[in-house]
C-alpha positions in Angstrom: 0.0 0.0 0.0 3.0 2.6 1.1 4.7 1.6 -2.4 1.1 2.9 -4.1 0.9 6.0 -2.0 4.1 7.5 -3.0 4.3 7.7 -6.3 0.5 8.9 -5.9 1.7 11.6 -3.7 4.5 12.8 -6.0 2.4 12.8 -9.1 0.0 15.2 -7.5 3.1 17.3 -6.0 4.9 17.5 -9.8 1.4 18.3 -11.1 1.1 21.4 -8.4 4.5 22.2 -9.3 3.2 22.5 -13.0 0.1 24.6 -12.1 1.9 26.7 -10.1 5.0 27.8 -12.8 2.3 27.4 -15.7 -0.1 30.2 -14.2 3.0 31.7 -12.7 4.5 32.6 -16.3 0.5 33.7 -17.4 0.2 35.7 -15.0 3.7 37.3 -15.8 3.4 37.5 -19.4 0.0 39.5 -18.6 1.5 42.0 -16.4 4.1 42.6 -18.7 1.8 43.1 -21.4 -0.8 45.6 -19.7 2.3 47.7 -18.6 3.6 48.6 -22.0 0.3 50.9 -21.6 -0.5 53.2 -18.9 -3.9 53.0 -19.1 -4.7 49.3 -19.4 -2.1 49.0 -16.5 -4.2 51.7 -14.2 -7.3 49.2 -15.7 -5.7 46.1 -14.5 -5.2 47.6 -11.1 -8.2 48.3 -10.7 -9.7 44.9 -11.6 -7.2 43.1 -9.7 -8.1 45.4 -6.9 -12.0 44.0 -7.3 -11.1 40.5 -6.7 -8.3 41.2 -3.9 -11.3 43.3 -2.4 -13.3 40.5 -2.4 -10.9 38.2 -1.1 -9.7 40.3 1.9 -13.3 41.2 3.2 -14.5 37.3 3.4 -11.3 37.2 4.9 -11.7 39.4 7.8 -14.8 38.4 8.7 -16.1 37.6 11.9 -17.6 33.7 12.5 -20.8 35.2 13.8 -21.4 37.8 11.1 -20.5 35.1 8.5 -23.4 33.4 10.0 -25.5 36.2 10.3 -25.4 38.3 7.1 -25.0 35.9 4.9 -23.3 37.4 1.2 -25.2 40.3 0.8 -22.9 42.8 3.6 -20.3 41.0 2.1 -20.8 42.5 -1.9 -21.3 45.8 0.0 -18.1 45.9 1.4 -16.2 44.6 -1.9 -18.3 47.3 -3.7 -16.8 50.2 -1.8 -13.7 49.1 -1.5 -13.2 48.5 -5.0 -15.3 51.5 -6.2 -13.1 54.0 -3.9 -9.8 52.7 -5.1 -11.4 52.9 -8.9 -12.0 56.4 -8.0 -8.7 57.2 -6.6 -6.8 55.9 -9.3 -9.2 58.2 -12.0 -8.3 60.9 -9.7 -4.5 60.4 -9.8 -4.7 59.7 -13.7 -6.4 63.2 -13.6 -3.4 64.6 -11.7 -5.5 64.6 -8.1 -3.1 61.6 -6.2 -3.6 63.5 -2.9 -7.6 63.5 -3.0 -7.4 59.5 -4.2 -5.6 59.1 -0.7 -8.7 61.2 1.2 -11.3 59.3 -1.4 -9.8 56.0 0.4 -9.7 57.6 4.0 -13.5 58.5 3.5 -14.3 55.0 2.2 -12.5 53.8 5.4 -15.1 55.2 7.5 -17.6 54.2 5.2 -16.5 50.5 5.6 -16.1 50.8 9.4 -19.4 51.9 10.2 -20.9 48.9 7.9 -18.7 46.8 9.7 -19.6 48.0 13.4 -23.6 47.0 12.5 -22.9 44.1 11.8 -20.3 43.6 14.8 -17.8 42.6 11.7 -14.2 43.5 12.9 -14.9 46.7 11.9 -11.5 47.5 11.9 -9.8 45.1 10.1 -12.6 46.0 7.1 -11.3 49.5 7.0 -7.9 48.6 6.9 -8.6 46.4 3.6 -9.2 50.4 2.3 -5.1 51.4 2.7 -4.1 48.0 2.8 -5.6 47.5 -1.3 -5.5 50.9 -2.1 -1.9 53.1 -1.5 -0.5 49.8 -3.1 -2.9 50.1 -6.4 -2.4 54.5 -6.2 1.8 53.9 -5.7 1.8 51.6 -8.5 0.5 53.8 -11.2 1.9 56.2 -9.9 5.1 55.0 -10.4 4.0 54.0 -14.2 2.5 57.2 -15.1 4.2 59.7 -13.0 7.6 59.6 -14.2 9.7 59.7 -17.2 11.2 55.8 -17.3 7.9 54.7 -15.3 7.6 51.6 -17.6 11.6 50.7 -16.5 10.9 51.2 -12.7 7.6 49.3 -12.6 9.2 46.3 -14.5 12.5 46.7 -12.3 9.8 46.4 -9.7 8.4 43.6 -10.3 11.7 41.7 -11.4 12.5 42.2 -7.5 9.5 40.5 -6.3 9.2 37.9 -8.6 12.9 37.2 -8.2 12.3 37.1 -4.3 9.3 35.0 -4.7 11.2 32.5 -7.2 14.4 32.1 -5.6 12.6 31.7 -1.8 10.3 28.8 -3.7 13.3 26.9 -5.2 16.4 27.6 -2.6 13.5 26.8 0.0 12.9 23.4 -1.9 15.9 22.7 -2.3 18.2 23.2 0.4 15.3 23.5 2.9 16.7 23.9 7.0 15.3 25.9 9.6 11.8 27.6 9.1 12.4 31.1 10.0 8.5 32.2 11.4 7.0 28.9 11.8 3.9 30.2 13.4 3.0 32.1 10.6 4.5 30.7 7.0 5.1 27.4 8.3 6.8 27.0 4.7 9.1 29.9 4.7 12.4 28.9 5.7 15.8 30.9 6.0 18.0 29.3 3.0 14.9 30.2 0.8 14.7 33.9 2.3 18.5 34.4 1.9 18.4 32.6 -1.4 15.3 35.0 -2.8 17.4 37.8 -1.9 20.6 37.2 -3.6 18.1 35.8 -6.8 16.2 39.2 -6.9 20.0 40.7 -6.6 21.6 38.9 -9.7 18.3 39.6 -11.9 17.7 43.5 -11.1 21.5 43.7 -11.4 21.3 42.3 -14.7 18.7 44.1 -16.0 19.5 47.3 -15.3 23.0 46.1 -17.0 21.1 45.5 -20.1 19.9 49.4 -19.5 23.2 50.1 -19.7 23.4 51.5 -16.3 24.7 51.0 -13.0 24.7 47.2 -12.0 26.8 47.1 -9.0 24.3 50.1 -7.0 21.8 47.4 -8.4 22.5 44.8 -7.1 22.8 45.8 -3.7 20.1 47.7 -3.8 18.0 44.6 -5.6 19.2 42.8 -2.5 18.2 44.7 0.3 14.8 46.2 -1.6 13.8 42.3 -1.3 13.2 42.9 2.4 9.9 44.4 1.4 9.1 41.4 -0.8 9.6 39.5 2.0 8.3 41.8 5.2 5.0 41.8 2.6 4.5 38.5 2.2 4.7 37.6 6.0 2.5 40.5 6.8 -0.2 38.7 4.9 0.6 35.6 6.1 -0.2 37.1 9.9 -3.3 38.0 8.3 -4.2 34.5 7.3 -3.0 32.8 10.3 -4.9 35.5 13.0 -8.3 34.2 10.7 -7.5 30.7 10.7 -6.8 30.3 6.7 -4.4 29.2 4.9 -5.1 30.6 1.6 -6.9 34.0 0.9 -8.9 32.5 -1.9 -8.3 29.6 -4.8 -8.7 32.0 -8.1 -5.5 31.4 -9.4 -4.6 27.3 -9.8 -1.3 26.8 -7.7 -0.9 30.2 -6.0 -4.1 30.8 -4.2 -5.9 33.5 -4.0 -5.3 37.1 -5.5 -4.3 38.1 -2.3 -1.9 35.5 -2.1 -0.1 36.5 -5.2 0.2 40.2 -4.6 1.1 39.8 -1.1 5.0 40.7 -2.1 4.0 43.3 -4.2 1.6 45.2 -1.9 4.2 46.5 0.7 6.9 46.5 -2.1 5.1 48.8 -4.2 4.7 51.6 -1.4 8.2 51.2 0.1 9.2 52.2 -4.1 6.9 54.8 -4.4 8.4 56.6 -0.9 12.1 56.2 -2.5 11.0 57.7 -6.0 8.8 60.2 -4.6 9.4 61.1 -1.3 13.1 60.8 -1.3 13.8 61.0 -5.4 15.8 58.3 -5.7 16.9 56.8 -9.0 15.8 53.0 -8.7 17.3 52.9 -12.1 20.7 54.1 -11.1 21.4 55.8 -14.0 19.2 57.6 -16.6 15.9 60.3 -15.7 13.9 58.9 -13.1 
């Protein structure tokens, strides 16, 4: 019987392995695509912002609201969540980023007081307001907003899905000591340290093909993983203070939305504070 099992078992783990890179590289291959145009990237955002919306409100629920209020409170909340961070982004395509930040603030309290009828975690519901939305406004920002915005946001995302690639793989295959147990139980230190120095080598290298500065890259590639990573575990407290394990199962071998942007959410923020805040060259060479 053990002799049947195994070879059972490892089929279904090299066929997860095959979801997961397969939808991995779609996934890829459409963010790359909507960027090459500023619109259809502020687009994308927003209707990757719907379904994260969705996601993060059934998350937060309470056990006796779930009960209790069945699906309809549930739309209510995704509609204004997802309807104020629409708005905010027309607002900062419009040149109005500042009032997109107070359109989310209002929605906050919009959310909270929904919440508190419904003794919903009211809290954590308004929270999914900043949480989805100065991620969504930073990253077109960074698109739209600057003169090499297509560079930066791809630069970007070569970071976290270097991070994300290289924790998968040098977790898998050196594996060792799991660095937060109690809340990625799969995260372990080799795969942190060997995400890093992966999201290192490729941003060095492509801002090499730039024809730029790849040392400054590199470390910088290296250290800007630490909001990759800081992002990810943040959403995996989240998960683990609600008792789930997955945000959602939209995406075949990743998990929810959630669960894929989870890098990208305190990533893009932390790059939109260096370009904009402190007017730094992420690019390390060229007009930023």
């Amino acid at each position: 019987m053990i002799m049947e099992t195994q070879p059972a078992s490892a089929r279904r783990s090299g066929l997860e392995w095959f979801r997961r890179v397969l939808f991995g590289l779609l996934l890829i291959a459409i963010a790359i695509t909507v960027l090459f145009r500023p619109l259809w990237f502020a687009a994308a955002a927003v209707l990757a912002s719907l379904f994260a919306a969705h996601e993060w409100h059934r998350l937060v629920r309470a056990p006796a609201a779930v009960h209790a209020a069945a699906h309809r409170p549930l739309h209510v909340q995704t509609a204004v969540t997802a309807l104020a961070i629409a708005i905010a982004i027309m607002l900062l395509l419009a040149g109005y980023g500042w009032a997109g930040i107070a359109v989310l603030a209002l929605s906050a309290v919009v959310s909270y007081v929904l919440a508190t009828r419904l003794a919903d975690n009211p809290l954590w519901h308004a929270a999914g307001l900043f949480y989805l939305g100065l991620p969504a406004l930073a990253i077109v920002a960074l698109r739209i907003q600057q003169e090499q915005g297509l560079q930066t946001v791809l630069g970007l995302f070569l970071i976290v899905w270097a991070t994300d690639t290289g924790a998968f793989f040098f977790g898998k295959l050196i594996g060792g000591p799991r660095m937060v147990p109690h809340l990625s139980p799969g995260k372990t230190w080799a795969g942190t340290v060997g995400g890093s120095f992966t999201a290192a080598i490729v941003y060095g290298l492509y801002i090499g093909v730039l024809g730029f500065h790849m040392l400054p890259a590199m470390v910088f590639g290296l250290l800007f993983s630490v909001t990759a990573h800081v992002g990810d575990l943040l959403e995996s407290a989240v998960k683990r203070h609600f008792g789930k394990k997955d945000s959602g199962a939209m995406i075949p071998g990743h998990g929810g939305v959630l669960d894929r942007m989870d890098s990208t959410i305190l990533a893009s923020v932390a790059m939109a504070v260096l370009v904009f805040g402190f007017h730094l060259n992420p690019l390390f060479g060229g007009q930023s």
